[in-house]
RODO-2510 file (C-alpha; in nm, 4 decimals, decimal comma):
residues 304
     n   res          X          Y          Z
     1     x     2,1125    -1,2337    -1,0501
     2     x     2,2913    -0,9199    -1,0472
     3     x     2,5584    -0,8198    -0,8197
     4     x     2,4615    -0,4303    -0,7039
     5     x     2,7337    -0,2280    -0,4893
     6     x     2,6159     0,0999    -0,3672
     7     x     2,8938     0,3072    -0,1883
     8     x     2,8190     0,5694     0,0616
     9     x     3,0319     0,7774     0,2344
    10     x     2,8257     0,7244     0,5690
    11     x     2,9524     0,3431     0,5921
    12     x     3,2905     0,1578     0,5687
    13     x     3,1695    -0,1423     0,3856
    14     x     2,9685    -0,0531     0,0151
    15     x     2,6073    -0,1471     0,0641
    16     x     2,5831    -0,5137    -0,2051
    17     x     2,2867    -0,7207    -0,2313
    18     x     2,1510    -0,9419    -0,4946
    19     x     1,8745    -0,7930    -0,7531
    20     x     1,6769    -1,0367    -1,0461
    21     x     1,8518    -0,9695    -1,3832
    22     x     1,5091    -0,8627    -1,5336
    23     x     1,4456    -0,6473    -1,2299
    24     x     1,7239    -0,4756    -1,2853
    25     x     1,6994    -0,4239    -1,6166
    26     x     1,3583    -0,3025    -1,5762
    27     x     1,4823    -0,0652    -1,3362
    28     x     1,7586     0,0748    -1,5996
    29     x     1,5701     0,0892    -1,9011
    30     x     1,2199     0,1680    -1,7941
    31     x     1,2149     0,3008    -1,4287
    32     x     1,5565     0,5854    -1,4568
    33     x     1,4659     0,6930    -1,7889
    34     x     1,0830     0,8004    -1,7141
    35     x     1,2268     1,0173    -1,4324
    36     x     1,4440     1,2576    -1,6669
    37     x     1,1637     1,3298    -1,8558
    38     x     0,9910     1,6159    -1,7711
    39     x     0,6787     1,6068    -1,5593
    40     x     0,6782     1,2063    -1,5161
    41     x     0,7136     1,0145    -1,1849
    42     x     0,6871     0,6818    -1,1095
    43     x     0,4488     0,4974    -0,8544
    44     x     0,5647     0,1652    -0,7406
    45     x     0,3124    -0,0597    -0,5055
    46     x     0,4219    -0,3193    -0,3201
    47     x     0,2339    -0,5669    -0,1114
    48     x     0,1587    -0,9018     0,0695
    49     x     0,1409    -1,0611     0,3641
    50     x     0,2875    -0,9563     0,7152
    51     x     0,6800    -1,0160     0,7334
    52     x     0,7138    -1,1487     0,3359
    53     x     0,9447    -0,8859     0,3049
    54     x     0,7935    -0,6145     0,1499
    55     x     1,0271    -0,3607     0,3002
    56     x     1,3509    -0,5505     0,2057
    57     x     1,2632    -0,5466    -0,1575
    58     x     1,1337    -0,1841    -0,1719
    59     x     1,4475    -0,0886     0,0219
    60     x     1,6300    -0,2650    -0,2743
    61     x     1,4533    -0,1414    -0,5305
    62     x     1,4471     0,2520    -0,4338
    63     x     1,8203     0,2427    -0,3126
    64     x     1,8989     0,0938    -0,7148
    65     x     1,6910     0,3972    -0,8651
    66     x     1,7989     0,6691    -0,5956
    67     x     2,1907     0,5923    -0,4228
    68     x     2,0720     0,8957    -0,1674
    69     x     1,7300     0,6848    -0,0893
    70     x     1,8098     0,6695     0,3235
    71     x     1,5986     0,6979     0,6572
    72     x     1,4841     1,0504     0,6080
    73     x     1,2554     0,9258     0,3194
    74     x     1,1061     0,6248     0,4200
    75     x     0,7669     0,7441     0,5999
    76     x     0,5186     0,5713     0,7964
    77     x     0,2016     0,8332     0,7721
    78     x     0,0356     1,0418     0,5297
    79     x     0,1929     1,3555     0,7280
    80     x     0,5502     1,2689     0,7092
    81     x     0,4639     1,1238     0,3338
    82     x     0,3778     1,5268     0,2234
    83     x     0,6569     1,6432     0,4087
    84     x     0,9074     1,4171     0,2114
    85     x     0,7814     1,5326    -0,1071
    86     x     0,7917     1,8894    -0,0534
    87     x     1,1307     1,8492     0,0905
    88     x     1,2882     1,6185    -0,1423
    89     x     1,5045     1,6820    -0,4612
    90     x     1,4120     1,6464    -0,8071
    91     x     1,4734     1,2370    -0,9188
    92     x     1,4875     1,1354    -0,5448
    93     x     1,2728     0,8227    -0,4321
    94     x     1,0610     0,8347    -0,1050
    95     x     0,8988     0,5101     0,0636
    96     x     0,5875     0,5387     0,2018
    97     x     0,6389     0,1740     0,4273
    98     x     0,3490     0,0543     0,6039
    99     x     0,3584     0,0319     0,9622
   100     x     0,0384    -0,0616     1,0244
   101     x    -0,1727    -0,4418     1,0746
   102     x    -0,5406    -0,5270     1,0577
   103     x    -0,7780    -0,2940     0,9476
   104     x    -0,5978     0,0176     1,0957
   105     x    -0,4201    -0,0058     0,7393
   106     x    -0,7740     0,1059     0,5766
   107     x    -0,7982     0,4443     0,7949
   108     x    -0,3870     0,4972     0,7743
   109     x    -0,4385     0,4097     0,3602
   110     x    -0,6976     0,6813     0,3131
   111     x    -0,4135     0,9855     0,4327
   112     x    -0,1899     0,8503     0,1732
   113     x    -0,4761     0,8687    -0,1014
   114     x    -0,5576     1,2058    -0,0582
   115     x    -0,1498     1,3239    -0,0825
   116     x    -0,1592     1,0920    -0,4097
   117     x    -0,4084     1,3054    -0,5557
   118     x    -0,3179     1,6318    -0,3951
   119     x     0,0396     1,6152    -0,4493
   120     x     0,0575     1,5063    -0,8097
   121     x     0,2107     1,8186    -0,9603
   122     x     0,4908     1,7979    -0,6639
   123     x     0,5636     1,4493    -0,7545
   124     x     0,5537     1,4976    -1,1522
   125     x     0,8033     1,8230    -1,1441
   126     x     1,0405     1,7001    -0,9068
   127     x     1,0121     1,3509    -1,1062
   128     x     0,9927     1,1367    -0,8289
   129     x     1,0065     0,7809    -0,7580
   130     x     0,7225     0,6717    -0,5231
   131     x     0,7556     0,2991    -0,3557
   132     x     0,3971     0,2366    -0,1743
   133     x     0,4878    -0,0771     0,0474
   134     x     0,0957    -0,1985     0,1494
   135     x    -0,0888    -0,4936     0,2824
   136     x    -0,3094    -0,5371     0,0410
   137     x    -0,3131    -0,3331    -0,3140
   138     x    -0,6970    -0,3227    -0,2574
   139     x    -0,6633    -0,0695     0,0244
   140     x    -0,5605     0,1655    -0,2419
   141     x    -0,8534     0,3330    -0,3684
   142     x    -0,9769     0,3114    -0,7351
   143     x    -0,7701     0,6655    -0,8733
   144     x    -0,4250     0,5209    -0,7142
   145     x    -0,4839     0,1989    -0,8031
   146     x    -0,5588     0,2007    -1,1890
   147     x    -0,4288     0,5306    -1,3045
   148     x    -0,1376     0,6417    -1,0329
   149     x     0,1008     0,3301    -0,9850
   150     x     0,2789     0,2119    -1,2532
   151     x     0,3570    -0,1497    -1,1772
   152     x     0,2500    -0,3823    -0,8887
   153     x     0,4686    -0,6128    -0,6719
   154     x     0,3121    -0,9002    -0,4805
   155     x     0,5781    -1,0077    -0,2576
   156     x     0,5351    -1,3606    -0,0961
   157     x     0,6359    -1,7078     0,0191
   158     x     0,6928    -2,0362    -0,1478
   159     x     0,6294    -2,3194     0,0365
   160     x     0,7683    -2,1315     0,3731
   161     x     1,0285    -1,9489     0,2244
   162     x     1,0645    -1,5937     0,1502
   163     x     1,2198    -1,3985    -0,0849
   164     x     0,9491    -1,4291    -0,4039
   165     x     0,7808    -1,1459    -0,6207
   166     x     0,5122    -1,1562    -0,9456
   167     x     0,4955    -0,8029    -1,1124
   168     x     0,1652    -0,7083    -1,2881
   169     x     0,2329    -0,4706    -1,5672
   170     x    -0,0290    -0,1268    -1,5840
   171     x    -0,2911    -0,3608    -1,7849
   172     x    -0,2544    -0,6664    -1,5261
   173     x    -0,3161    -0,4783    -1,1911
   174     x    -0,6131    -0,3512    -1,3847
   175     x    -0,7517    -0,6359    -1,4416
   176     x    -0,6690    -0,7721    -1,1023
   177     x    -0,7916    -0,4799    -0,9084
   178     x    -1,1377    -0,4961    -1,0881
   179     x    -1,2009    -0,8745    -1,0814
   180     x    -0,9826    -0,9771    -0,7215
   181     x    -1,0629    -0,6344    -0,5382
   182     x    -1,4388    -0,7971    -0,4265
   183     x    -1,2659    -1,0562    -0,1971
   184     x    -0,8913    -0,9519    -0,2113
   185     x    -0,7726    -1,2457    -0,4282
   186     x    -0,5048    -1,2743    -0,6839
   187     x    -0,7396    -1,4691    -0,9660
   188     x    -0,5089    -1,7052    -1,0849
   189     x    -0,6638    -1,6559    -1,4644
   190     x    -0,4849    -1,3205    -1,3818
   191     x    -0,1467    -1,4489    -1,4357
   192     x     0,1976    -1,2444    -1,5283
   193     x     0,4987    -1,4213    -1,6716
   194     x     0,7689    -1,1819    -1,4891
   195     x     0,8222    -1,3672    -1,1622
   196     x     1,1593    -1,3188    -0,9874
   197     x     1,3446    -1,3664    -0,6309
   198     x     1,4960    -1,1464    -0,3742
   199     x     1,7502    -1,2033    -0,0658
   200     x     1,6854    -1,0426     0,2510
   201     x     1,9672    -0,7509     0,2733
   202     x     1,8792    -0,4078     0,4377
   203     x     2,0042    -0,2053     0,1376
   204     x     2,0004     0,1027     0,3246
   205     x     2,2995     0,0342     0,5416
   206     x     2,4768    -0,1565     0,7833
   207     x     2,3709    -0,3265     1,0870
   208     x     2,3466    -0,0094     1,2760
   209     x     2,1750     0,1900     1,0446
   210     x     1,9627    -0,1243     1,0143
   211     x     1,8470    -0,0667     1,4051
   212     x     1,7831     0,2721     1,3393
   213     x     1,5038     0,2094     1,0644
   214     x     1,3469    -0,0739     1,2909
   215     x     1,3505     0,1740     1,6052
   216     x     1,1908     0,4440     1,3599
   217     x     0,9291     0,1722     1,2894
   218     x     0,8268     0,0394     1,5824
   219     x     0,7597     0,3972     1,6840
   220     x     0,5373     0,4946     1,4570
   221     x     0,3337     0,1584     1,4962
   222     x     0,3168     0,2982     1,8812
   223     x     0,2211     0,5861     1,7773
   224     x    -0,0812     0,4629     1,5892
   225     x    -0,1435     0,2778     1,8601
   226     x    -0,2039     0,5079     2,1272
   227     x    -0,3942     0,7269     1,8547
   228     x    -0,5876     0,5270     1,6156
   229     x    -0,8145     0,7766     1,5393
   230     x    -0,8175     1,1499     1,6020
   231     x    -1,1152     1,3492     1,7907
   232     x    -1,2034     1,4286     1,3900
   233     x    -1,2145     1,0747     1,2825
   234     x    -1,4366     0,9653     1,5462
   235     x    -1,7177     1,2190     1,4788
   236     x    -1,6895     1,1656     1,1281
   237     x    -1,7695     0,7776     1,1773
   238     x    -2,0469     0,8670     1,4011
   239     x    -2,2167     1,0773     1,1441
   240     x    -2,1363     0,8230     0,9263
   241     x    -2,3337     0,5669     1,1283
   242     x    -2,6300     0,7863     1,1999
   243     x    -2,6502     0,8705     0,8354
   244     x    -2,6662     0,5075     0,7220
   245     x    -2,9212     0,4064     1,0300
   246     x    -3,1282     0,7047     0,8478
   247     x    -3,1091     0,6206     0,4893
   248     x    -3,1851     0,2642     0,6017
   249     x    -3,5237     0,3811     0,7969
   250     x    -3,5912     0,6012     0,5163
   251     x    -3,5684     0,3238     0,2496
   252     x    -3,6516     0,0245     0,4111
   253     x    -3,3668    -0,1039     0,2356
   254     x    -3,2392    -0,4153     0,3219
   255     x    -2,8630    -0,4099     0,4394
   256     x    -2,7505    -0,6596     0,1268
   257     x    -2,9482    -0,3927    -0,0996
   258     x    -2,7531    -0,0319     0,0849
   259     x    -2,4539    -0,2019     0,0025
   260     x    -2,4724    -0,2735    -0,3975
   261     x    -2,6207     0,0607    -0,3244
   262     x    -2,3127     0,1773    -0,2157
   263     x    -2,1204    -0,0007    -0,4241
   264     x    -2,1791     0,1984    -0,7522
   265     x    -2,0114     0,4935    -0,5140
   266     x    -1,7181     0,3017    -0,4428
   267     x    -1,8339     0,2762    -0,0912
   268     x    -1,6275    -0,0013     0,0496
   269     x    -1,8384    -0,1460     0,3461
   270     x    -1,9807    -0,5180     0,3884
   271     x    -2,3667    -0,5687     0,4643
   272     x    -2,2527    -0,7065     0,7913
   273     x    -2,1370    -0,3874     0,9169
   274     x    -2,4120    -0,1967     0,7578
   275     x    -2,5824    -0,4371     1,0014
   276     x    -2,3754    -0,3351     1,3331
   277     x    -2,4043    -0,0094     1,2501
   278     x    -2,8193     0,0335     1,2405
   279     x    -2,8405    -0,1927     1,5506
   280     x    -2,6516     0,0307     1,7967
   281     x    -2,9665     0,2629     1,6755
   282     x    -3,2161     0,0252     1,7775
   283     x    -3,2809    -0,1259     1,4300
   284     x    -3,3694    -0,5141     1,5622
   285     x    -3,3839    -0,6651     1,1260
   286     x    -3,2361    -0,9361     1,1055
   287     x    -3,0994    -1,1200     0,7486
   288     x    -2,9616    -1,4396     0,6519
   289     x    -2,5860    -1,4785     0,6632
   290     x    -2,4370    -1,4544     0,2819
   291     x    -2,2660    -1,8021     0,2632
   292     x    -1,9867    -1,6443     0,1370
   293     x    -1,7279    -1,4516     0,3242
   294     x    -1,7504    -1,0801     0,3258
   295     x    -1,4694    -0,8720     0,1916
   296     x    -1,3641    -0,7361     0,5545
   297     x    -1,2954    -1,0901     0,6549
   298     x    -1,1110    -1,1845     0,3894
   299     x    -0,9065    -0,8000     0,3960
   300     x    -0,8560    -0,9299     0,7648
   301     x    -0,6977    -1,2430     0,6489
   302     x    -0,4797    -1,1394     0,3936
   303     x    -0,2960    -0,8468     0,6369
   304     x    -0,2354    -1,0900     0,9027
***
């Protein structure tokens, strides 16, 4: 492990925590250096379960690649994610940090892959370092997934304890997104050798500054609550809902078959919802249960 002191002028004490040797080194030779090129960023995701410690290590990570990293660029929706990249400076890093559980992640997810696509050329000129810390990497969609992030972090727990990451190289999280996004598993024929652990140390400050980010948090999550969706959202679900209702009158379709339908669109929606969706229209079919769990069931599982 290597010992990393950051000192800022805005605390008494330098800011030290513990980072994996080939973390670090990763960080040094790979990370750094693809930021002074010229139009290169560098898309970090980061996920797992609910209180693994996502945060911590991104925190870590983007404080080792930018000493400035602090709470003005760590975001919690796709808004204040566009904002930070107009406003930041060229090399700086900006955390986009869930704040978000169950499957309020999907709708909050789908802001943040938009700005991915629409903010490229921001992100390449100023060469910055973007930290995505999710619940899943599956909620990314297929663009950000394969072709935007660089590297993936799956941050867990070993036998209770926290403080444990695998890192899936470009050609890895490839492979795992295509074969482990149908039921969000990590196939364990999917394996990567660079495994590492991480202590849990707010690298962004001290104890105070450490409220601060947790106050700025639980906001947002408040936030979301009281507005899940906006008046725009909610009609476009609707039409949503009376459009599938029609195709499936239309078609006779069964709901199994409008979903490998949908499928080949990257349509991500189970054949049980299809199902809820045409009954609230009156539609009275009914199909055998898969035996198999759908995908939103497991998605629900692994964000707990």
């Amino acid at each position: 492990m290597v010992n990393i002191k950051i000192i800022d002028e805005k605390f008494e004490k330098p800011i030290t925590y513990y980072m994996d040797d080939r973390l670090k080194r990763n960080i040094d030779e790979k990370i750094i250096p693809a930021l002074d090129k010229n139009d290169k960023d560098y898309l970090i995701a980061i996920d797992g379960m609910e209180g693994s410690g996502k945060s911590t290590l991104a925190f870590q990570i983007g404080k080792c690649v930018d000493p400035t990293l602090d709470l003005s660029r760590i975001v919690f929706t796709a808004e204040d994610f566009r904002q930070a990249i107009y406003k930041a400076k060229k090399g700086q890093c900006i955390i986009y940090d869930e704040a978000f559980t169950g499957l309020s992640s999907r709708s909050a997810l789908s802001g943040i892959n938009r700005a991915l696509v629409s903010l490229m050329m921001q992100m390449r000129q100023k060469n910055l370092c973007i930290i995505l810390v999710l619940p899943t990497f599956f909620l990314l969609d297929k663009y950000a997934a394969l072709f935007r992030t660089r590297i993936l972090i799956h941050v867990y727990e070993n036998k209770g304890v926290r403080g444990y990451f695998r890192i899936y190289s470009r050609r890895l999280k490839k492979l795992l997104f295509l074969y482990g996004k149908k039921d969000y598993s990590y196939p364990r024929n999917i394996r990567t050798r660079f495994k590492g652990r991480f202590y849990g140390v707010f690298a962004l400050g001290d104890k105070e500054y450490d409220k601060k980010y947790r106050k700025k948090k639980s906001k947002a999550l408040e936030e979301t609550e009281k507005n899940p969706m906006s008046a725009g959202q909610v009609k476009y679900r609707e039409q949503r809902d009376l459009l599938l209702f029609l195709f499936r009158k239309t078609t006779k379709m069964k709901y199994r078959e409008i979903k490998t339908y949908l499928d080949d669109y990257d349509f991500d929606i189970s054949y049980q919802q299809i199902s809820k969706i045409c009954s609230k229209f009156g539609d009275s079919s009914r199909e055998l249960p898969d035996s198999s769990e759908n995908s939103e069931d497991i998605a629900e599982k692994a964000i707990e």
